[in-house]
Every structure is written in C-alpha cells, then in structure tokens.
C-alpha positions as YAML, in Angstrom:
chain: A
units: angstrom
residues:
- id: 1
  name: UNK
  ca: [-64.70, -117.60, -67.54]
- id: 2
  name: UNK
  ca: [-67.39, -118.98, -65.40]
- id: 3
  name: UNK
  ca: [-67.84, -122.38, -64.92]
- id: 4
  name: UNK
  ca: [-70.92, -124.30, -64.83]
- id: 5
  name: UNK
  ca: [-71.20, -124.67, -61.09]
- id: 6
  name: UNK
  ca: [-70.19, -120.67, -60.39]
- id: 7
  name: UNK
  ca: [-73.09, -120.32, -62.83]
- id: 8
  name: UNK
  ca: [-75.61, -122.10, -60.92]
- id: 9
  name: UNK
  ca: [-74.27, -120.42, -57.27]
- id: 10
  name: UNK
  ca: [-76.80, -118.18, -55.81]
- id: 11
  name: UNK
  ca: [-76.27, -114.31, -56.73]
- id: 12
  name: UNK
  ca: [-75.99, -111.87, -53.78]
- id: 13
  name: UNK
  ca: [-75.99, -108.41, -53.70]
- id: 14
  name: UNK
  ca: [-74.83, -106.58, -50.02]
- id: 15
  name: UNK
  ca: [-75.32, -103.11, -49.72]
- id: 16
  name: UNK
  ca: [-73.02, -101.30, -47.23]
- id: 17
  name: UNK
  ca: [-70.74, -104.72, -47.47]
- id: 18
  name: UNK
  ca: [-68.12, -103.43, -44.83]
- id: 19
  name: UNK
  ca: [-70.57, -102.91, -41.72]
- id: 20
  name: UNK
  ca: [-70.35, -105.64, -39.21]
- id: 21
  name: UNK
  ca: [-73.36, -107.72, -39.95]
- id: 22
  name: UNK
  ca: [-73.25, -107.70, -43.86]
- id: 23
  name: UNK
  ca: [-69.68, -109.30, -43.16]
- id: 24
  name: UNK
  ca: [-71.28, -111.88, -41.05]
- id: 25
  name: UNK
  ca: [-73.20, -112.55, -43.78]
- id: 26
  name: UNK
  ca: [-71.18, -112.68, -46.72]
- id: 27
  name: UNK
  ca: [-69.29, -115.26, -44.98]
- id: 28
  name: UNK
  ca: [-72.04, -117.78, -44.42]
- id: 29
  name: UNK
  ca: [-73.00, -116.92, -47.87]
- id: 30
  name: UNK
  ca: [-69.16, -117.65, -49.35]
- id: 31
  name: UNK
  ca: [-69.65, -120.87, -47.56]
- id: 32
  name: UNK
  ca: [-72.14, -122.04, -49.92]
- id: 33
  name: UNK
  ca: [-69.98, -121.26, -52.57]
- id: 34
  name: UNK
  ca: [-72.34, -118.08, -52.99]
- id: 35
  name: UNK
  ca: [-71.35, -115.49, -56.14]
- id: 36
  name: UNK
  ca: [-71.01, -112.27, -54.18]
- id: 37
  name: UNK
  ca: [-71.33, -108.67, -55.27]
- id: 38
  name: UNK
  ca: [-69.89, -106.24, -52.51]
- id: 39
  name: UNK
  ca: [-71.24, -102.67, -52.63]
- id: 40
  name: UNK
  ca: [-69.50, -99.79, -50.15]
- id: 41
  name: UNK
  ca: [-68.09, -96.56, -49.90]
- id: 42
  name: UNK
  ca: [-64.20, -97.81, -49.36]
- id: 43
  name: UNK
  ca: [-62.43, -99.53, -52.62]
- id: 44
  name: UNK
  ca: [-60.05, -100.94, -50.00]
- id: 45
  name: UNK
  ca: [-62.35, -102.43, -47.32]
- id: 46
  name: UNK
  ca: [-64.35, -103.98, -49.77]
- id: 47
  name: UNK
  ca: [-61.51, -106.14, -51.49]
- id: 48
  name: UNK
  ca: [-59.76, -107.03, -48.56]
- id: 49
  name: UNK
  ca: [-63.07, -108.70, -47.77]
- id: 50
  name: UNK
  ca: [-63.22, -109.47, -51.72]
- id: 51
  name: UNK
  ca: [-60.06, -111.57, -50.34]
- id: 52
  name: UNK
  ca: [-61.46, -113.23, -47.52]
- id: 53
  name: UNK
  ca: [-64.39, -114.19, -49.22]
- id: 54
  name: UNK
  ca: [-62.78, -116.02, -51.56]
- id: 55
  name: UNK
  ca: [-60.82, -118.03, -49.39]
- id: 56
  name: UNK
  ca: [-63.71, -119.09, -48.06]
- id: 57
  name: UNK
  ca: [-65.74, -120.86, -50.65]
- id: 58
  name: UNK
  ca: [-67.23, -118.06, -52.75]
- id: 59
  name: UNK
  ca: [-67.40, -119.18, -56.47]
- id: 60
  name: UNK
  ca: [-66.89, -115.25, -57.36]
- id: 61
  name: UNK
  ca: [-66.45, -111.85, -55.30]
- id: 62
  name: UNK
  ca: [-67.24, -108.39, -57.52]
- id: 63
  name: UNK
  ca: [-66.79, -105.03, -55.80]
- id: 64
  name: UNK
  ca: [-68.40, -101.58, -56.01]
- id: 65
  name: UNK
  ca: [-67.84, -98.11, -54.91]
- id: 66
  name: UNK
  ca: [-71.25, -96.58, -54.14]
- id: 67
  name: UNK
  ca: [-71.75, -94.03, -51.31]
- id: 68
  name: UNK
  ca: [-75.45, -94.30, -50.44]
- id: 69
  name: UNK
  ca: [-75.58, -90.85, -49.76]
- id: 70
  name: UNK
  ca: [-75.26, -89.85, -53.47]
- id: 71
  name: UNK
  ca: [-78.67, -91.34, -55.13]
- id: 72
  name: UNK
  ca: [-78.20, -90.13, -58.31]
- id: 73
  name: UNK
  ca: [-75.25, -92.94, -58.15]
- id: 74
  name: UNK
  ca: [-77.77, -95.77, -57.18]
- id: 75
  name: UNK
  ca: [-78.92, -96.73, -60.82]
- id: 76
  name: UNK
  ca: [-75.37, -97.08, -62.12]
- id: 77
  name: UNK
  ca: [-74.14, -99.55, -59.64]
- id: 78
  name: UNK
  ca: [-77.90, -101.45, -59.60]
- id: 79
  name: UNK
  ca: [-77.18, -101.87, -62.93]
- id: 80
  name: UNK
  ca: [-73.82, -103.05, -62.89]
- id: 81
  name: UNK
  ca: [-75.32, -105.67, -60.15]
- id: 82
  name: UNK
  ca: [-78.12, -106.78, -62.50]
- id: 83
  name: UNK
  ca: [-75.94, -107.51, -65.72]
- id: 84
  name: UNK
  ca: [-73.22, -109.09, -63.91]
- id: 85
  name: UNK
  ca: [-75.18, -112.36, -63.81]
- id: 86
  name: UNK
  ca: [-78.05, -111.79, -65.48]
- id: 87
  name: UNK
  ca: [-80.24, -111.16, -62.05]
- id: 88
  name: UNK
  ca: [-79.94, -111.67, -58.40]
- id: 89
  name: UNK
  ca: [-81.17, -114.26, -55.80]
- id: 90
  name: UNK
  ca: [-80.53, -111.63, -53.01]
- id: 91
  name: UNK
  ca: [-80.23, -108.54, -52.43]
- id: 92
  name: UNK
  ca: [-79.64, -107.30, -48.48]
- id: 93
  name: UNK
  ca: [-79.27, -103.39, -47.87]
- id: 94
  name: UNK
  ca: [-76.99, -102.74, -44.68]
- id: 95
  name: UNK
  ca: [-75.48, -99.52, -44.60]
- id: 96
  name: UNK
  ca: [-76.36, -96.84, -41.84]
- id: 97
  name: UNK
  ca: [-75.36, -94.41, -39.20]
- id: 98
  name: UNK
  ca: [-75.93, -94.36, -35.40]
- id: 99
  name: UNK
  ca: [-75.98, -90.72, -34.72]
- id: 100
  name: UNK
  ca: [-75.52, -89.24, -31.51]
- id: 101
  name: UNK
  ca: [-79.11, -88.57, -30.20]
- id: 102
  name: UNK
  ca: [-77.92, -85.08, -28.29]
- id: 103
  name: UNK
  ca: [-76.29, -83.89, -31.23]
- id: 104
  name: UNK
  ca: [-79.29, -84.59, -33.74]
- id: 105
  name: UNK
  ca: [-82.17, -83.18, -31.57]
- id: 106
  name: UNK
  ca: [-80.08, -79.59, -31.18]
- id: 107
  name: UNK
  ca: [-79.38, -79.77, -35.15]
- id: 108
  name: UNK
  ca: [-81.82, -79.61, -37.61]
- id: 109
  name: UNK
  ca: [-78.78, -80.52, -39.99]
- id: 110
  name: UNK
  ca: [-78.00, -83.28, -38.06]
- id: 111
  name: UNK
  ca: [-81.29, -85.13, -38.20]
- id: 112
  name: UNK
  ca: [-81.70, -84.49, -41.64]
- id: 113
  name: UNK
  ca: [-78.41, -86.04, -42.19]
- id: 114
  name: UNK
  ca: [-79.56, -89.24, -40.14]
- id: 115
  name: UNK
  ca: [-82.87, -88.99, -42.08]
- id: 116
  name: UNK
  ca: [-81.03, -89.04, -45.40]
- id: 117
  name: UNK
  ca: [-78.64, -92.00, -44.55]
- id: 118
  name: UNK
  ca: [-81.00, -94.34, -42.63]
- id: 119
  name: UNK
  ca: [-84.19, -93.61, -44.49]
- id: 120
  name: UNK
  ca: [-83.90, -91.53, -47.89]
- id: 121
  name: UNK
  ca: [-80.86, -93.36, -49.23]
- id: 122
  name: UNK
  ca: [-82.49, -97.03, -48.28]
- id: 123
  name: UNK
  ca: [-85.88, -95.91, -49.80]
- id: 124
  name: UNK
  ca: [-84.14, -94.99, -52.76]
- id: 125
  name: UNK
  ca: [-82.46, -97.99, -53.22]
- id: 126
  name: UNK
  ca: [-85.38, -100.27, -52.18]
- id: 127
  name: UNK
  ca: [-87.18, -98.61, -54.87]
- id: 128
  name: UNK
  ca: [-85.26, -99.84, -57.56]
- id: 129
  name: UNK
  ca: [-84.46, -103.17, -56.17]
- id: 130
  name: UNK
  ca: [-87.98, -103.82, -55.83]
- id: 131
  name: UNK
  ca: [-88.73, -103.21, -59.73]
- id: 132
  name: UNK
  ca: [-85.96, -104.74, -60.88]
- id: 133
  name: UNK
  ca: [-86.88, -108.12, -58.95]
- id: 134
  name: UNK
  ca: [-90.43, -107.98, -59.51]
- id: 135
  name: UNK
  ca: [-89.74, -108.21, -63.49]
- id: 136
  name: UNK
  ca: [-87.49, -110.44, -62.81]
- id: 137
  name: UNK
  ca: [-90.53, -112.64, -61.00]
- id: 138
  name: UNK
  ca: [-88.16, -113.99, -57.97]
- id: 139
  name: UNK
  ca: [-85.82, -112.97, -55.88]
- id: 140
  name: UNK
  ca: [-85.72, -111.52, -51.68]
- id: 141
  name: UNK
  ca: [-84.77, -108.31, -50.74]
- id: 142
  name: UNK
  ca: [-83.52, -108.08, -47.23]
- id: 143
  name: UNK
  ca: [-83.63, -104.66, -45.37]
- id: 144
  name: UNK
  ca: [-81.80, -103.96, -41.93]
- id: 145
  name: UNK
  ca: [-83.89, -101.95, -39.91]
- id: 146
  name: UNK
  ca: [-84.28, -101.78, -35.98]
- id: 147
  name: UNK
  ca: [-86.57, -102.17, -33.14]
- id: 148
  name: UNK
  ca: [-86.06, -98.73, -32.74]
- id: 149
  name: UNK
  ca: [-88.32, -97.80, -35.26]
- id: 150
  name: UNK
  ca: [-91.33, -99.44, -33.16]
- id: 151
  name: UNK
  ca: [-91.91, -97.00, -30.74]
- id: 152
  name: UNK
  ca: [-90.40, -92.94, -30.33]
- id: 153
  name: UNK
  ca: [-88.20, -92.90, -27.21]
- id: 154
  name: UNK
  ca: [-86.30, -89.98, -25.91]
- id: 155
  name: UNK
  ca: [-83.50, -92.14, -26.29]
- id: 156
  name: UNK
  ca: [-82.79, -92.33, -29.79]
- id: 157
  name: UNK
  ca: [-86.39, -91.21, -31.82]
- id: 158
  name: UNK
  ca: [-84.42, -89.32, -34.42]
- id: 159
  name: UNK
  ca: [-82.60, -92.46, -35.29]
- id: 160
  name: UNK
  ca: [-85.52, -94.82, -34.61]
- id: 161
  name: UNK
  ca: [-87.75, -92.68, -37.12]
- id: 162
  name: UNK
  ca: [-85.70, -93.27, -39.95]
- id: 163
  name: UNK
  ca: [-85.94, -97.03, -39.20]
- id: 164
  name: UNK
  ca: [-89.83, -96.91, -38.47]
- id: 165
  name: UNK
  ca: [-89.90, -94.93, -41.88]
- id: 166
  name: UNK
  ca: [-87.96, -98.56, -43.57]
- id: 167
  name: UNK
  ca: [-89.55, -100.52, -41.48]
- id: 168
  name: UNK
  ca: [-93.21, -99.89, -42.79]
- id: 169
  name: UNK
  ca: [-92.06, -99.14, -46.61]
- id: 170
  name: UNK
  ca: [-90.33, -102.67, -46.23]
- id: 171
  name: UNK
  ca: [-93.51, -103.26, -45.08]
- id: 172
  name: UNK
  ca: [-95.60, -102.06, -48.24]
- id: 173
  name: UNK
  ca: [-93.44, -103.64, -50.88]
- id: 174
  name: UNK
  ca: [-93.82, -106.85, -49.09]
- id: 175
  name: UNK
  ca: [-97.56, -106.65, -49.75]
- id: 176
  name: UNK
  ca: [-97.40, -105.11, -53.12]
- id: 177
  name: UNK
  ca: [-94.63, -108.25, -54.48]
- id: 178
  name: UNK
  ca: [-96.16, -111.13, -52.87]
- id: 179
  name: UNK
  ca: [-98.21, -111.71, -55.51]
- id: 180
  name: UNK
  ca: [-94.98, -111.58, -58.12]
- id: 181
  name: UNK
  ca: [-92.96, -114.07, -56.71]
- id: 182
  name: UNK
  ca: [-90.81, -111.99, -54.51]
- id: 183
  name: UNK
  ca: [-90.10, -112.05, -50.53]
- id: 184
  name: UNK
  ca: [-89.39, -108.94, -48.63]
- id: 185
  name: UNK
  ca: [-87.20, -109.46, -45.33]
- id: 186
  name: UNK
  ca: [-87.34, -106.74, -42.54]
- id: 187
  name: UNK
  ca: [-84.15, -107.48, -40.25]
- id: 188
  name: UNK
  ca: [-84.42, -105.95, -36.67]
- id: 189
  name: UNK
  ca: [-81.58, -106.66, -34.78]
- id: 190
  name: UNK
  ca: [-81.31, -105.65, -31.09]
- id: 191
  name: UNK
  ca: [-77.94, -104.41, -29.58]
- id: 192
  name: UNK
  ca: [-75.24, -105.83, -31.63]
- id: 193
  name: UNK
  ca: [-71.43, -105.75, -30.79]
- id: 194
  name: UNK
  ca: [-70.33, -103.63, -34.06]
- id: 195
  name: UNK
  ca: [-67.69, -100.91, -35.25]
- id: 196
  name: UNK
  ca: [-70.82, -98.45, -34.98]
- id: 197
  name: UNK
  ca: [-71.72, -99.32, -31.23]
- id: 198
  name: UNK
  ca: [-68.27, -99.19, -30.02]
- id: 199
  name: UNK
  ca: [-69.00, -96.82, -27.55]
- id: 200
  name: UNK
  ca: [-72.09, -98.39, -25.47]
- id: 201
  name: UNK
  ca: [-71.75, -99.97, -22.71]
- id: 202
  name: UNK
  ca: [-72.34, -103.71, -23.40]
- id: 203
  name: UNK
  ca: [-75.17, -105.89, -21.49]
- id: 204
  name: UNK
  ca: [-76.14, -109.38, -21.45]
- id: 205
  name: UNK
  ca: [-78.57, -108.48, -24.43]
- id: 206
  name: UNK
  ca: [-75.87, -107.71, -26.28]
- id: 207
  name: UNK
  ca: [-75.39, -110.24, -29.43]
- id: 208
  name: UNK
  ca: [-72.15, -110.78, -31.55]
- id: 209
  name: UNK
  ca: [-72.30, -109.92, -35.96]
- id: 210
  name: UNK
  ca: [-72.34, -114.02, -36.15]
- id: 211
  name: UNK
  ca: [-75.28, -114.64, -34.30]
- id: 212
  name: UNK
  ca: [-77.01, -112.37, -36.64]
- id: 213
  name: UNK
  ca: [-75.66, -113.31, -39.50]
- id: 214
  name: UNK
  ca: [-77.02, -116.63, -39.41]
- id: 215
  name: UNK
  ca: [-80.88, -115.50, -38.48]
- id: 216
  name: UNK
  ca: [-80.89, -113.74, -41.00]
- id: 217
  name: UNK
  ca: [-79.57, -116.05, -43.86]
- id: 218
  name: UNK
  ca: [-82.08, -118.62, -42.65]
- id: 219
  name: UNK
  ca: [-84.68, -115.29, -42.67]
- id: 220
  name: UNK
  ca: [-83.56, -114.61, -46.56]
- id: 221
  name: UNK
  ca: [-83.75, -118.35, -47.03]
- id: 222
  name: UNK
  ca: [-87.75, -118.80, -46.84]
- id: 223
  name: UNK
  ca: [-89.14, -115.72, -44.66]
- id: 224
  name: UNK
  ca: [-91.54, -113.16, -46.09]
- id: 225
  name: UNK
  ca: [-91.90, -110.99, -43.28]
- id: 226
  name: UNK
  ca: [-90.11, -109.50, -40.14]
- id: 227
  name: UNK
  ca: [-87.08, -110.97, -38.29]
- id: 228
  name: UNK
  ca: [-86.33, -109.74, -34.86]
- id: 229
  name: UNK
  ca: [-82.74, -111.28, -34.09]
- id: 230
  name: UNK
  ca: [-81.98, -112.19, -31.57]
- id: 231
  name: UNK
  ca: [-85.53, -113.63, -31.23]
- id: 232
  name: UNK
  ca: [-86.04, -112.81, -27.83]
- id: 233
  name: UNK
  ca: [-85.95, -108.66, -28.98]
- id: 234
  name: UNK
  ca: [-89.83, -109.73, -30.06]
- id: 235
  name: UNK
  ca: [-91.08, -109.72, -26.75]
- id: 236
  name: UNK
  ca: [-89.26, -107.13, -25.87]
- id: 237
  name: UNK
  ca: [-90.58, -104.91, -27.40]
- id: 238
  name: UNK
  ca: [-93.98, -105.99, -27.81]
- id: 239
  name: UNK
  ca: [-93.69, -105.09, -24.22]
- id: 240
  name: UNK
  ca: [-92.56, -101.49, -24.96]
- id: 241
  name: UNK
  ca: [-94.92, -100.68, -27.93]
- id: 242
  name: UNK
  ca: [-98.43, -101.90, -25.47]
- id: 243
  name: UNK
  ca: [-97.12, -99.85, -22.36]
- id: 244
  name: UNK
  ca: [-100.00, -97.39, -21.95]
- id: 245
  name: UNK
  ca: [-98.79, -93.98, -22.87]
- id: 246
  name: UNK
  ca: [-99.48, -92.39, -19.09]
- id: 247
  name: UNK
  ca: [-97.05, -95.05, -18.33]
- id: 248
  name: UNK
  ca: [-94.79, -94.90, -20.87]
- id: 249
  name: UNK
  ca: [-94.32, -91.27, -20.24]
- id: 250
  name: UNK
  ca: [-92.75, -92.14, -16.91]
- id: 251
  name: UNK
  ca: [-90.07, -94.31, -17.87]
- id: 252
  name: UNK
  ca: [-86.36, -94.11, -19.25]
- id: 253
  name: UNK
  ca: [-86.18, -96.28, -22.10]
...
C-alpha cells in the first residue's frame, strides 16, 4: 500500500536506468525520497540498483525490461509507467551506444545500427512521452544528447548525427509544449568517465557520472532548454561550431 507521503513523492521515469549517468541520477533522485521507475534491457542490473535505491531514501523503486531497440515494445512499458502512479513528474531518456567510428564509416550496417539506437529508438520514445505529458498538462522530459551532435567531425560524425538528429527534435517539442505546461531538457554532457568510454584515454576535461548527475537534476528541476554539463563544454564548442569551414577543414578534432 502506498502511504500518503510515497503518494506525494515526485514520479520518475529513467530510460536506459543502468548507464552511468542515469545511476547518478536516480541516486540524487532516491535522496529526495523520489518514487522511481527503472527501465533497461537487464532484469538483473536494474534490481540490484532497485536495491540500492531503496536504501537510499526512495519511497518506491519499479523495474522494467524494455530493449530500446524493439519499438514496437515502447507503448507497453510507457504504459505500464503512466498507470503506475497515475502520471509522471519526469521522465529522462539515457540509453545509447558509442560505436566505433572506423567500424561504422566502412559499414553501412553499422551506422544504421548507431542510427537506430541513438536516434530512431529515442525519437520513438520521445514521441510518446511527449503526448502523454502534454495531456497530462505538466511534467519535463529530459533527453541525453551530446555536443557531438553540434558540428560533423571526422572523429565521430556517424555518432554525432544521431545526437544532432535528438538534439534538434528535443529541440522542436520544446517549442511545440511550452505553451502546455511542459519543459523539454536537452542534456549534453562532454567526456564523461562511464562503462561506455572505458577505452579513451582520459584528460583533464574528463568529468565523473556525479558531477553530471547533479547538473542535470537541477536542469530537470526548472530548465526549459539546453544543458551543456560540465558548463564549461558551452564554450567549447561554441568555439568549434564558428571556426570558418577553410579552417575547420585543417584541423583534427
């Protein structure tokens, strides 16, 4: 049974619950003795953090088994999310892939694959977030993309075009559910010390799931726009999106 203060918690809904930074999250959110619906591919992951949660301070931890992948799967777990508590406060997609940028650019399989993961599968599920909250009338979505969506580099541009692709749908929905009561947050974290960028070499620049985690509560709290986290990834790459192409061309970013 619920009590009368779990029924008052705020309701949050993370989307790819096991990646590094959702984690983060969910645990500032637990502190505020949040109710907590955990969405991921692994049944075990996700109730081992279930666990943790609890401990502590979450008034209530539900899991689900979605893989993102699989869209015809989205409505049934969006569903379960909305009738748990009768609505959500939050709602925070997380899940993606970091493919290898040699590997996607000699595979036309490949890139779809990252296309599908970090773009199609988000999209999707934006979708129906977005008109579930605005008949609710309230509510933030919060969308991890990445500064690599700003501007194609050689680097990564098969990965950063699925993010510019969130990045400017996040973008549109903002504009089109201002006017219904709901915020859109677009979360663009820099280099973060994760599971998925194990294998990088790490650099001052470098930031830790924590760090993150708490811009981008305080982002879900009252923001209705972008976050760049940490902050200073702004200038950054407001420097790398006004280099003139010529020179542009000549660098290795």
């Amino acid at each position: 049974m619920t009590s009368a203060s779990s029924a008052t918690a705020p309701r949050v809904l993370l989307i790819g619950a096991t990646s590094a930074i959702a984690q983060a999250v969910a645990r500032v959110y637990a502190g505020r003795g949040a109710r907590l619906l955990l969405v991921g591919r692994r049944a075990d992951a996700l109730q081992a953090n279930a666990a943790d949660l609890r401990v502590r301070g979450a008034a209530e931890v539900e899991t689900g088994v979605l893989d993102a992948n699989l869209i015809d799967d989205h409505a049934a777990v969006l569903a379960q999310a909305w009738q748990r508590w009768g609505g959500l406060d939050v709602a925070l997609i997380a899940h993606g892939v970091m493919p290898d940028q040699a590997t996607a650019q000699s595979s036309v399989q490949e890139t779809l694959a990252c296309l599908h993961t970090n773009a199609g599968s988000v999209i999707a599920l934006l979708t129906d977030l977005a008109n579930r909250f605005e008949t609710q009338g309230s509510g933030v979505i919060g969308v991890i993309s990445s500064p690599a969506g700003d501007r194609g580099r050689a680097s990564n541009y098969v990965y950063g075009a699925a993010k510019a692709a969130v990045t400017n749908f996040a973008s549109g929905l903002r504009h089109r559910l201002v006017s219904r009561g709901v915020r859109v947050v677009t979360v663009l974290p820099g280099f973060v010390d994760t599971p998925m960028t194990a294998s990088l070499p790490k650099g001052p620049l470098w930031a830790q799931p924590e760090r993150v985690a708490a811009d981008i509560t305080r982002a879900l709290d009252t923001r209705n726009g972008t976050l760049y986290t940490p902050w200073f990834w702004r200038w950054i790459m407001a420097i790398v999106t006004h280099l003139p192409n010529a020179l542009f061309l000549r660098t290795k970013l």
